[in-house]
mmCIF file as gemmi writes it, N, C-alpha and C atoms, coordinates in Angstrom:
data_model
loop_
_atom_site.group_PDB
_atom_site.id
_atom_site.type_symbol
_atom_site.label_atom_id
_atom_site.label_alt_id
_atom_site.label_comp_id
_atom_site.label_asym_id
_atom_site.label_entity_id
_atom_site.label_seq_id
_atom_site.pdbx_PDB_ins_code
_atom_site.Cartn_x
_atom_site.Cartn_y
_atom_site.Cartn_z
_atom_site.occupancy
_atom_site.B_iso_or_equiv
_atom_site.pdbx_formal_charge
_atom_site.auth_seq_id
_atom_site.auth_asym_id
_atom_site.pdbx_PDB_model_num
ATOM 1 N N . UNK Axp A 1 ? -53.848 25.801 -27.244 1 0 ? 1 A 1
ATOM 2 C CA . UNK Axp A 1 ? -55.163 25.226 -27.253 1 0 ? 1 A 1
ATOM 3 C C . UNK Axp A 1 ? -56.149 26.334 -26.927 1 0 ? 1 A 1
ATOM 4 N N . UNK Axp A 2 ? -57.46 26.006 -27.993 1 0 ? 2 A 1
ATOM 5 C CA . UNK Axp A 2 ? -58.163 27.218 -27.364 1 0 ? 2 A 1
ATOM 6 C C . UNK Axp A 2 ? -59.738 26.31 -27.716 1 0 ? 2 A 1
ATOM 7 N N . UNK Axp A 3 ? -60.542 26.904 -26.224 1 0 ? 3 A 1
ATOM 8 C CA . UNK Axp A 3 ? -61.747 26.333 -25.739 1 0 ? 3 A 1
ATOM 9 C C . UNK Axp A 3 ? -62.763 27.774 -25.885 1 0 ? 3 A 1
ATOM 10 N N . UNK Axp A 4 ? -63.665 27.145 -26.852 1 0 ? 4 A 1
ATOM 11 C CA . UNK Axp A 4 ? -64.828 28.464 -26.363 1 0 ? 4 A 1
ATOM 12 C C . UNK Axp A 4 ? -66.128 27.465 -26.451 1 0 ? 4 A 1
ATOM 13 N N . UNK Axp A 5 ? -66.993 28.502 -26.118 1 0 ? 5 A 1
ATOM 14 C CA . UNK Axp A 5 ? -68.269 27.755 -25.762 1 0 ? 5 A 1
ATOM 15 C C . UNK Axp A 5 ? -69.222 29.508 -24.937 1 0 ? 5 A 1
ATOM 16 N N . UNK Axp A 6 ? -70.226 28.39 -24.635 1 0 ? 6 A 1
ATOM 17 C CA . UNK Axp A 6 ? -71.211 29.181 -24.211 1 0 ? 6 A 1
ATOM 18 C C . UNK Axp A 6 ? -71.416 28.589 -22.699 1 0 ? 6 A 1
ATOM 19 N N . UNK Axp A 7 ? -71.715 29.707 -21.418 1 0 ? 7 A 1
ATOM 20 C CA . UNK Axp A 7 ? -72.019 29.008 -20.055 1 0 ? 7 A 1
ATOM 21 C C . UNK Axp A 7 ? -72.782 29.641 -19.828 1 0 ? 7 A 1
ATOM 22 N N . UNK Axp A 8 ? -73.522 29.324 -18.482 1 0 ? 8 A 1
ATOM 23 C CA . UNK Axp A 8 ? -74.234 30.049 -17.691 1 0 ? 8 A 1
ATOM 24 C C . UNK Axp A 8 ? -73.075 31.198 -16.585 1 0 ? 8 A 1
ATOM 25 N N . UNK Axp A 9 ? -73.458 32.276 -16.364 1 0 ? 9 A 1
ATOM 26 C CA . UNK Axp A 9 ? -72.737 33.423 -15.528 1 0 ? 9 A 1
ATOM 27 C C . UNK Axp A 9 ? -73.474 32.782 -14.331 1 0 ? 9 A 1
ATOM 28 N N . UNK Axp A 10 ? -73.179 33.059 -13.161 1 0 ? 10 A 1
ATOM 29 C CA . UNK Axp A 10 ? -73.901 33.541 -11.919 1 0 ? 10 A 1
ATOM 30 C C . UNK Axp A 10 ? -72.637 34.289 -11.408 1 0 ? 10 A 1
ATOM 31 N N . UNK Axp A 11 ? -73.557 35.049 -10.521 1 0 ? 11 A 1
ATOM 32 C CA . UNK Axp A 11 ? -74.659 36.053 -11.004 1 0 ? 11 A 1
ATOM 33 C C . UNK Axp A 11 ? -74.241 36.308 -12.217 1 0 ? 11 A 1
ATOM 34 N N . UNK Axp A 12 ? -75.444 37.238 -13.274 1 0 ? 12 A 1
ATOM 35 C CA . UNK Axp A 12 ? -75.35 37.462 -14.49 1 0 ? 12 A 1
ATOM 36 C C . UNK Axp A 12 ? -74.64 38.849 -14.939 1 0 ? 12 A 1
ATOM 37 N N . UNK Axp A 13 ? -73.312 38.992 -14.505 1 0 ? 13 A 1
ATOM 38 C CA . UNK Axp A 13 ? -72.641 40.607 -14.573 1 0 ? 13 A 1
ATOM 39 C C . UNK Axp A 13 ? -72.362 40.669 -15.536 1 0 ? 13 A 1
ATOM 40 N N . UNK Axp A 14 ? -72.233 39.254 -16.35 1 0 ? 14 A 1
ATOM 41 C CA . UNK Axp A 14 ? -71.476 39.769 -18.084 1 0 ? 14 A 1
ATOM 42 C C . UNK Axp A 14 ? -72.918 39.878 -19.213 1 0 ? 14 A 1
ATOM 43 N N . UNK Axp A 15 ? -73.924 40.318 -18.462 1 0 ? 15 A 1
ATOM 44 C CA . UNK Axp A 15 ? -75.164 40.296 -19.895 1 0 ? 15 A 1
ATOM 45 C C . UNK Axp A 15 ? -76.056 39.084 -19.553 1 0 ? 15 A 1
ATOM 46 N N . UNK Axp A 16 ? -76.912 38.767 -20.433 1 0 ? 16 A 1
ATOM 47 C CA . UNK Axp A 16 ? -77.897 37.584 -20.522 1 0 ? 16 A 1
ATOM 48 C C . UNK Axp A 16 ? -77.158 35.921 -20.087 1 0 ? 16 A 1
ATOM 49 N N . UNK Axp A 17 ? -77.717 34.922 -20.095 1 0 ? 17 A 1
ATOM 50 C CA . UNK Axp A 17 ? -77.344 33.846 -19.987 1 0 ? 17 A 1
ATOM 51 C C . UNK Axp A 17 ? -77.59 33.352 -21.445 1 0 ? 17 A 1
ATOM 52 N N . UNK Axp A 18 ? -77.504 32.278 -22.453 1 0 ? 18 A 1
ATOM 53 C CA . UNK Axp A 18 ? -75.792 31.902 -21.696 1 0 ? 18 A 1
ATOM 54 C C . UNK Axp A 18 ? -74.967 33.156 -22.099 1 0 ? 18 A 1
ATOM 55 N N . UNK Axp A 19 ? -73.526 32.706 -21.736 1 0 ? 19 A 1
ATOM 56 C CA . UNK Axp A 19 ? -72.603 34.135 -22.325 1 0 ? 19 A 1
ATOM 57 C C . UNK Axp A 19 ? -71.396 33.441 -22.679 1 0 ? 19 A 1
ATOM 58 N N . UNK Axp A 20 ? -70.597 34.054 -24.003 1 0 ? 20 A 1
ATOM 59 C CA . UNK Axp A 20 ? -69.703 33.459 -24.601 1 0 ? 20 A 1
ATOM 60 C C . UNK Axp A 20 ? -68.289 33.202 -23.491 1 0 ? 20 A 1
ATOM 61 N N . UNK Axp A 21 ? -67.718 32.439 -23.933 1 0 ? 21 A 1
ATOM 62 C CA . UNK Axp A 21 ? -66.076 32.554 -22.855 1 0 ? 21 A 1
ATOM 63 C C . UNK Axp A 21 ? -64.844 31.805 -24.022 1 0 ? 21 A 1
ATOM 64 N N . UNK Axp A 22 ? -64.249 32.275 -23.889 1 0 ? 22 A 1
ATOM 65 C CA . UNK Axp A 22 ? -62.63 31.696 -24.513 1 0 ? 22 A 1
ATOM 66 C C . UNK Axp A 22 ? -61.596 31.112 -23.41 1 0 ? 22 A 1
ATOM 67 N N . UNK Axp A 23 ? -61.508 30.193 -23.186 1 0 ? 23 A 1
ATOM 68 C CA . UNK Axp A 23 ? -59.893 29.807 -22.643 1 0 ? 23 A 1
ATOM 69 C C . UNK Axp A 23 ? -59.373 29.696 -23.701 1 0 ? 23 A 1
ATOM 70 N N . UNK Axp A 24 ? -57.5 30.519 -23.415 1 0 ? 24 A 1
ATOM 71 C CA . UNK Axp A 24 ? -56.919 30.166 -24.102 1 0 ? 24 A 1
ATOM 72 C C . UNK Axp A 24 ? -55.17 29.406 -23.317 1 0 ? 24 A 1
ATOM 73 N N . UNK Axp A 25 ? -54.575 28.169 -23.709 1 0 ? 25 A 1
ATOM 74 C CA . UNK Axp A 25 ? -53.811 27.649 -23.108 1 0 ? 25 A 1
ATOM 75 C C . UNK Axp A 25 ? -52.573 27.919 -23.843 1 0 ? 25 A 1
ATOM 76 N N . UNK Axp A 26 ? -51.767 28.81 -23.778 1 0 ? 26 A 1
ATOM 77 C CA . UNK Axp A 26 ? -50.231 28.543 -24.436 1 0 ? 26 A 1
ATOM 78 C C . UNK Axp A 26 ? -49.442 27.775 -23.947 1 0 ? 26 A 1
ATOM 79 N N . UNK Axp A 27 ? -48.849 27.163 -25.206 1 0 ? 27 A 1
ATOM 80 C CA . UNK Axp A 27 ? -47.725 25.818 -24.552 1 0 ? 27 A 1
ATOM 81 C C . UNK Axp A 27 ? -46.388 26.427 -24.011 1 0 ? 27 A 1
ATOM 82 N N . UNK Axp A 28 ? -45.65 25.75 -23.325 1 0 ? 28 A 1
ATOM 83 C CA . UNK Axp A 28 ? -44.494 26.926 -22.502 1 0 ? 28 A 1
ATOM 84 C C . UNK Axp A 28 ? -43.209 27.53 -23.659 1 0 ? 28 A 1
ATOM 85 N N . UNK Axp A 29 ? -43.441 28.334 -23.278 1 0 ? 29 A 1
ATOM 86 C CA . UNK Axp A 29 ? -42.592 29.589 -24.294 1 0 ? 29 A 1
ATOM 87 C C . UNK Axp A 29 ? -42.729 30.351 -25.298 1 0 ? 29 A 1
ATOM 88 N N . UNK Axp A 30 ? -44.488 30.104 -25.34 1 0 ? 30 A 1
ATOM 89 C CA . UNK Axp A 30 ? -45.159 30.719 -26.511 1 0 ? 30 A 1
ATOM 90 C C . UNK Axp A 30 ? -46.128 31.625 -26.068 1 0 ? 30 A 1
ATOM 91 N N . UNK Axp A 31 ? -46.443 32.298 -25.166 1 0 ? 31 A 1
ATOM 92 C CA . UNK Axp A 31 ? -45.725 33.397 -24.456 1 0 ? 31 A 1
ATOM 93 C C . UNK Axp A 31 ? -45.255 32.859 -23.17 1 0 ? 31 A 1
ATOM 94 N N . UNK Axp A 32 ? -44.221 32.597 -22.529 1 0 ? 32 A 1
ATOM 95 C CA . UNK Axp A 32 ? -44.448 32.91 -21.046 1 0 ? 32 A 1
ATOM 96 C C . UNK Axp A 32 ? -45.362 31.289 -20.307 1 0 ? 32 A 1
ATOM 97 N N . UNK Axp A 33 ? -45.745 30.276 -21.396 1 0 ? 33 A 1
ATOM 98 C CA . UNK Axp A 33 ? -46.712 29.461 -20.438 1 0 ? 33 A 1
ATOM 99 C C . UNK Axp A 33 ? -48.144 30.379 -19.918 1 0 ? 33 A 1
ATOM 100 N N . UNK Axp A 34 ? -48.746 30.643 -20.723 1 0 ? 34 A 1
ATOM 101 C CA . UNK Axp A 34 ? -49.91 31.106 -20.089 1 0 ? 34 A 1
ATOM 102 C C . UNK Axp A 34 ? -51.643 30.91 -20.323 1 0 ? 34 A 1
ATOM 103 N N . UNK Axp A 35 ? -52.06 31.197 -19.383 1 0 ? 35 A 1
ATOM 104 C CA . UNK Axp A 35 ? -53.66 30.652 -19.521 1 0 ? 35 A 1
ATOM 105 C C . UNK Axp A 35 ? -54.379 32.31 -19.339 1 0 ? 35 A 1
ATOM 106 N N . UNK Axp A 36 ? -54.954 32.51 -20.691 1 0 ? 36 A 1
ATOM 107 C CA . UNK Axp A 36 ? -55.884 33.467 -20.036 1 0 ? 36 A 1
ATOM 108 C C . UNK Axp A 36 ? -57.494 33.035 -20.862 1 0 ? 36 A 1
ATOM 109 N N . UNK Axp A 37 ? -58.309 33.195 -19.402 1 0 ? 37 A 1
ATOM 110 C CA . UNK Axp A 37 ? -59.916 33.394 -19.697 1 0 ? 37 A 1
ATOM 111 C C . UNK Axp A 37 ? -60.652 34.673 -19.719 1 0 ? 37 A 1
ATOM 112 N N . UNK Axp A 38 ? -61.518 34.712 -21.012 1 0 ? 38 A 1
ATOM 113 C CA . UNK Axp A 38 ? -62.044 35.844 -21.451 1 0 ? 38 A 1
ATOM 114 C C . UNK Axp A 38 ? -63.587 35.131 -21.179 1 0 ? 38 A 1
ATOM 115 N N . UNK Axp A 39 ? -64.776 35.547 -20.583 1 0 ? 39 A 1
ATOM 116 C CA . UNK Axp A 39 ? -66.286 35.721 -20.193 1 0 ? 39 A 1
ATOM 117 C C . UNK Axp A 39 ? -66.691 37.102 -21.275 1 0 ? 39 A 1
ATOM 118 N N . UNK Axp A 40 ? -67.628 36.944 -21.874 1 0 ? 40 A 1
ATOM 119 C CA . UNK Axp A 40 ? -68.684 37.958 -22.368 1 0 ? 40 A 1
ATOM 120 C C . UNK Axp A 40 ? -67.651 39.047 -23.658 1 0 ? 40 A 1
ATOM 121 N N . UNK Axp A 41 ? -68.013 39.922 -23.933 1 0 ? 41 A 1
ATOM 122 C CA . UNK Axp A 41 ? -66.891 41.162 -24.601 1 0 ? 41 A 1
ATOM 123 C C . UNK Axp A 41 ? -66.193 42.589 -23.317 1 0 ? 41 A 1
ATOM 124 N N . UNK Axp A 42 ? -64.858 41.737 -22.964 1 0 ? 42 A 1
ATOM 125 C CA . UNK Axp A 42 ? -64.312 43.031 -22.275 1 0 ? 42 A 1
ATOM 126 C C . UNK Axp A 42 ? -64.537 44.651 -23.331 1 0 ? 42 A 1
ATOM 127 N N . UNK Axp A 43 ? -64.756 44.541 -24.295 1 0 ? 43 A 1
ATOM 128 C CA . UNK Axp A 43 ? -64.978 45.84 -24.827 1 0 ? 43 A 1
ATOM 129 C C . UNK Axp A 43 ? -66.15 46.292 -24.769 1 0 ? 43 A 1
ATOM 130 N N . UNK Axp A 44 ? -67.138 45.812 -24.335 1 0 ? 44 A 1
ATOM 131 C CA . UNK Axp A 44 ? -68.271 46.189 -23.761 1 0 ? 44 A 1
ATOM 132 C C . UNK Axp A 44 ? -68.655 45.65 -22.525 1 0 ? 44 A 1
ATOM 133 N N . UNK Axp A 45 ? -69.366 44.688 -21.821 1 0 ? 45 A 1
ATOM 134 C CA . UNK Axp A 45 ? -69.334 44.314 -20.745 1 0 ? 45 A 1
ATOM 135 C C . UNK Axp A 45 ? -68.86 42.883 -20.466 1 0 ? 45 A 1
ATOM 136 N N . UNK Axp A 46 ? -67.788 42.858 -20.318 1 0 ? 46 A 1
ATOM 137 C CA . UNK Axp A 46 ? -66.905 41.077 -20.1 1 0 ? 46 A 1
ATOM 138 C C . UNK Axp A 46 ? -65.36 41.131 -18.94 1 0 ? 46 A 1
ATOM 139 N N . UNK Axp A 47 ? -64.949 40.488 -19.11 1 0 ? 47 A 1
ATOM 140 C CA . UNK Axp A 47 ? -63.792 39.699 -18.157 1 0 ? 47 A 1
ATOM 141 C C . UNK Axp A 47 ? -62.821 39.555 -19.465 1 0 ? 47 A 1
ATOM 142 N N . UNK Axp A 48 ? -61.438 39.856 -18.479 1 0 ? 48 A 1
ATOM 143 C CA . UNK Axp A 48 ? -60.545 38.635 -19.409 1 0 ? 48 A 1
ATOM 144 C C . UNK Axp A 48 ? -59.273 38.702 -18.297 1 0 ? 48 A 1
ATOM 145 N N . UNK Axp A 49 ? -58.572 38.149 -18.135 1 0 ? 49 A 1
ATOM 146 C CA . UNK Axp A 49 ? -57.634 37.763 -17.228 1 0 ? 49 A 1
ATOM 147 C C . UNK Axp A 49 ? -56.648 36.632 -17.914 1 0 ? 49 A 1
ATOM 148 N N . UNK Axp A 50 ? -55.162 37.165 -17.335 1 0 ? 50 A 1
ATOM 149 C CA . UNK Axp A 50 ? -54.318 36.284 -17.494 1 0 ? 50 A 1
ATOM 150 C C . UNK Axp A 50 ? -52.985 35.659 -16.941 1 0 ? 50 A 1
ATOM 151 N N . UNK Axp A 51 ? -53.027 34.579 -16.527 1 0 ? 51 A 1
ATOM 152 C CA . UNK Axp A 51 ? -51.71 34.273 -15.873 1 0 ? 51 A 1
ATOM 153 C C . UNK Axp A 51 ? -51.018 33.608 -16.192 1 0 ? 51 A 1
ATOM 154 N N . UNK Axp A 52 ? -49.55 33.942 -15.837 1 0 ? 52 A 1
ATOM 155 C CA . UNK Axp A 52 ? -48.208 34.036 -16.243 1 0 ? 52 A 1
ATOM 156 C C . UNK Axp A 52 ? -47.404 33.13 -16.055 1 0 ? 52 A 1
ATOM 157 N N . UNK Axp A 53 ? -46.169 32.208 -16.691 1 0 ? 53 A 1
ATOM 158 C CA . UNK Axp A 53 ? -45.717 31.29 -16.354 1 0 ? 53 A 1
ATOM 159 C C . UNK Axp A 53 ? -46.144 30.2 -15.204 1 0 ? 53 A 1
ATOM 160 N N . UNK Axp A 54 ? -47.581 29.646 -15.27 1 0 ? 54 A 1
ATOM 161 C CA . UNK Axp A 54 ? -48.267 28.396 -15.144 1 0 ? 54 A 1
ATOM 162 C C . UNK Axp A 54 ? -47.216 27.259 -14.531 1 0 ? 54 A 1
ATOM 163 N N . UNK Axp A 55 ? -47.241 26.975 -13.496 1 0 ? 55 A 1
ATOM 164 C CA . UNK Axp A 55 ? -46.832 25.538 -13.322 1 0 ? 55 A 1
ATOM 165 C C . UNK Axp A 55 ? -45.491 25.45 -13.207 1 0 ? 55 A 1
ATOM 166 N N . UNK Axp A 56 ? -44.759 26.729 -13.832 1 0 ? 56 A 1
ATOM 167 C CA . UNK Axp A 56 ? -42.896 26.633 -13.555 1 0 ? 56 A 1
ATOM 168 C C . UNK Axp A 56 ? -42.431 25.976 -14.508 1 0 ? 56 A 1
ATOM 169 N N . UNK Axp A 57 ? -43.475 26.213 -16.062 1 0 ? 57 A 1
ATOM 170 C CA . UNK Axp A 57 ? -42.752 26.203 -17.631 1 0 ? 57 A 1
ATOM 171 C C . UNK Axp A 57 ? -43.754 24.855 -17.645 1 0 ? 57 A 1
ATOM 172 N N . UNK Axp A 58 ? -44.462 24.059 -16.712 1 0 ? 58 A 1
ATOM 173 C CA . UNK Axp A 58 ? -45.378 22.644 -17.264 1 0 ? 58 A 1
ATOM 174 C C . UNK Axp A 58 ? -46.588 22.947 -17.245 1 0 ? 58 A 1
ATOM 175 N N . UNK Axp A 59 ? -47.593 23.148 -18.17 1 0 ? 59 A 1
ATOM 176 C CA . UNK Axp A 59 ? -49.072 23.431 -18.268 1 0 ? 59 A 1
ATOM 177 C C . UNK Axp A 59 ? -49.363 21.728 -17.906 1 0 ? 59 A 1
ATOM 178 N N . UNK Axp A 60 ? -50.146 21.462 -17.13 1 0 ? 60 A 1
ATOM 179 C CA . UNK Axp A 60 ? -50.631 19.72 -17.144 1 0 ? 60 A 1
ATOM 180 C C . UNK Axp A 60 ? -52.191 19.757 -17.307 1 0 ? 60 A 1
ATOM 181 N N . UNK Axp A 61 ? -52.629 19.096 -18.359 1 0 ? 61 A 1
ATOM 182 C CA . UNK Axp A 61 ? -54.129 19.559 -18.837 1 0 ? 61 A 1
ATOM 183 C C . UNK Axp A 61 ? -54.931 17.753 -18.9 1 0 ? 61 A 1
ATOM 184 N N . UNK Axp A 62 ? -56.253 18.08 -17.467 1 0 ? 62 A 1
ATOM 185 C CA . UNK Axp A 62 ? -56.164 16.722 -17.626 1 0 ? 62 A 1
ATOM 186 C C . UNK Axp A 62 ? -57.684 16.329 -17.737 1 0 ? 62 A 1
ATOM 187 N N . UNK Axp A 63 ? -58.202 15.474 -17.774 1 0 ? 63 A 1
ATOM 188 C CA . UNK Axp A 63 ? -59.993 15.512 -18.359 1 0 ? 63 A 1
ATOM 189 C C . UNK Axp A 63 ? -60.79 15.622 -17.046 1 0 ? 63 A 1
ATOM 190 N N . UNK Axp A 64 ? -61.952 16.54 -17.518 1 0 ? 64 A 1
ATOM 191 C CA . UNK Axp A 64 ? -62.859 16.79 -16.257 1 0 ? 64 A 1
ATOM 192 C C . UNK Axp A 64 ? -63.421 15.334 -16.001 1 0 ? 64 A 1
ATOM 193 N N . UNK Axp A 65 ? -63.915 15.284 -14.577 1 0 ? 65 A 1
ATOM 194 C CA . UNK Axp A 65 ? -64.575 13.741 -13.587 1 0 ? 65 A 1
ATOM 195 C C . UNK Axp A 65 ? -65.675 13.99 -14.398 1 0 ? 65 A 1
């Protein structure tokens, strides 16, 4: 599953407001179970981060309040 959109930063370290972002959710074993979020362009000024076998092989994805 993959989520992009536009947010507000605070503070504004990745550039102007809004600024782009990607979640991306792999289902387990397609790599590893993993979630990584990307903020702004890491190849110029952005974020991206990712972590690794999620949950112990169960991603549980459930609707915001």
């Amino acid at each position: 599953m993959v989520v992009t959109g536009l947010g507000s930063a605070t503070p504004a370290v990745f550039g102007p407001n809004p600024v782009p972002f990607t979640l991306t959710v792999n289902r387990p074993g397609a790599p590893n179970n993993t979630i990584t979020l990307t903020i702004g362009n890491p190849a110029v000024l952005g974020f991206s981060t990712t972590a690794f076998n999620v949950g112990n092989g169960e991603a549980v994805i459930t609707p915001c309040p």
